[in-house]
N, C-alpha and C positions, 0 to 999 in steps of 0.2 A: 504494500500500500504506500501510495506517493503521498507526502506530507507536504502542505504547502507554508512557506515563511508569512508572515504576521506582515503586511502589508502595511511599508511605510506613512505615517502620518505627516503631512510635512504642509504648513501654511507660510505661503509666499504672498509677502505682504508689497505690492508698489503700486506706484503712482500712475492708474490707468488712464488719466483723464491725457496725457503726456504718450508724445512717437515715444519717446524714450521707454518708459514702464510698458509697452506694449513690447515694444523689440526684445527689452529683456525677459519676458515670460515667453513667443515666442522663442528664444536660444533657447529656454529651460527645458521648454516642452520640446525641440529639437534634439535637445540633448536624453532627455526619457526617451523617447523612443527610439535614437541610436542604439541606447544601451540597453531596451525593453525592460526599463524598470515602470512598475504599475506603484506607482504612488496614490495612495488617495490625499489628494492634494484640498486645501482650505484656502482658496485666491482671494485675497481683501484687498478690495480694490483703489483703496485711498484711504487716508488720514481719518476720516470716517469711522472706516468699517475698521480701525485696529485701533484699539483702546487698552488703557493700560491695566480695567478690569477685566480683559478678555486675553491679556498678554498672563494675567496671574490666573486664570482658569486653564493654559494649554495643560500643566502636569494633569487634573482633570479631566480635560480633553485625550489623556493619552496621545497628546502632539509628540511624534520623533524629533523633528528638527524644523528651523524654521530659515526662505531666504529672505530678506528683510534689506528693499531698498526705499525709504520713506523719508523726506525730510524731517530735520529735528528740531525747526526753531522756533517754535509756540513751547510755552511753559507746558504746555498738556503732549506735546509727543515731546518734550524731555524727558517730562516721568515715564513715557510710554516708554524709551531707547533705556533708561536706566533701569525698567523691571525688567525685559528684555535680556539686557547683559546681567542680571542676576539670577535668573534661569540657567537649568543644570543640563539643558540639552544644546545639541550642536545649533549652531547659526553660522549663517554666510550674509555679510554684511556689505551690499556691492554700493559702491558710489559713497560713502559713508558720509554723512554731515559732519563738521569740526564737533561733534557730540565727545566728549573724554571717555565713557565707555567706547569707543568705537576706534579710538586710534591707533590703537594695537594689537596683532592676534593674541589669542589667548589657545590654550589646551581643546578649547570647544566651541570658538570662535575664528574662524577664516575672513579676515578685511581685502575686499577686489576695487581697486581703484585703479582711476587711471594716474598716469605718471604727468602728470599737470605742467611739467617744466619742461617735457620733451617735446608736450605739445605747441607750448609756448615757442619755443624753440626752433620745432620742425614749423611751423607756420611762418616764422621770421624768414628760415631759412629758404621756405616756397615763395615770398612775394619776390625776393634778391635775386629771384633765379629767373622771375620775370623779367626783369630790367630794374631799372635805378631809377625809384619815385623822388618826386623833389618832398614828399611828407608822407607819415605813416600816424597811424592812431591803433590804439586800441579803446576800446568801448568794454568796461566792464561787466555783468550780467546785475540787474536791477536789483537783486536781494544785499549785493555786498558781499557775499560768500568769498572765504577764503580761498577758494583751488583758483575761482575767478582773478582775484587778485593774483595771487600768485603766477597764474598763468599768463597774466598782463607783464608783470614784471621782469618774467624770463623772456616772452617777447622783446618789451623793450630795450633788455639787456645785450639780448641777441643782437640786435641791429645796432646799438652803441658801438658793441664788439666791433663790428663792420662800416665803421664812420656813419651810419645813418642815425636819422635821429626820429624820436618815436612820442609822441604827447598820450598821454593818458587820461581818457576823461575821467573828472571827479565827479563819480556818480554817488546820489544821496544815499543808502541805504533804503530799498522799499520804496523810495517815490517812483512816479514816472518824471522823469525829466526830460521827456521828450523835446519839450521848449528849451532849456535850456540845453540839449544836446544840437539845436538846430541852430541856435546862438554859436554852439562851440565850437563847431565844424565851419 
């Protein structure tokens, strides 16, 4: 008699509203069925549907693991990322927010991000390969996010390195500064 395995519980929580959180659950579900794992999977589809009293029911849920790519910057999905990283099952943490639970693997935590400076970086190094602009910008993403900044900065580092020179707009955190970005350009 063939015995079957306990069929993974795994709730993958991102941001559907967003190409991004969509792409990422298609690779996931790409990735099950390369490898014909049957997950019974719990998809929460935005900040919403993942709360920090439903992050402390998974041990009740009998949840195995969770992937978990959700912004952290409301006081309420901090508590949610902080009961998260104190749960005793695996997590994979893609795209991670500046959250301090999140910024380093741990034994049962996997952090997937991208490498923000090579981005910066490699984009420098694609417009140079166009030709020689007499100006360059970067535009930073409206929340103020750190990978953003960062990314700005290795840009404009990039092209220093290279005699060009690079303006950075100073974007407010959370406004739209659409006017004032039409002023700055």
């Amino acid at each position: 008699m063939r015995t079957h395995a306990k069929r993974k519980r795994v709730v993958i929580a991102l941001d559907m509203a967003k190409p991004d959180g969509r792409r990422k659950l298609a690779g996931i579900m790409s990735y099950l069925a390369a490898h014909r794992l049957h997950w019974d999977l719990r998809i929460k589809r935005g900040r919403d549907e993942f709360t920090e009293g439903g992050v402390a029911d998974f041990p009740n849920w009998g949840i195995d693991g969770v992937i978990y790519s959700l912004p952290t910057a409301t006081p309420e999905a901090a508590a949610c990322a902080d009961a998260l990283a104190r749960l005793d099952i695996p997590l994979v943490v893609i795209d991670p927010a500046d959250h301090p639970a999140f910024l380093r693997r741990t034994r049962r935590m996997a952090v997937v991000k991208a490498d923000t400076e090579s981005i910066g970086l490699i984009a420098a190094d694609h417009f140079l390969a166009q030709g020689r602009c007499r100006a360059y910008a970067y535009i930073p993403d409206l929340l103020g996010r750190s990978w953003s900044r960062r990314r700005g900065q290795s840009f404009a580092d990039a092209l220093r390195r290279k005699g060009a020179t690079c303006r950075i707009f100073p974007s407010t955190r959370g406004q739209n500064d659409f006017s004032q970005l039409r002023a700055w350009l």
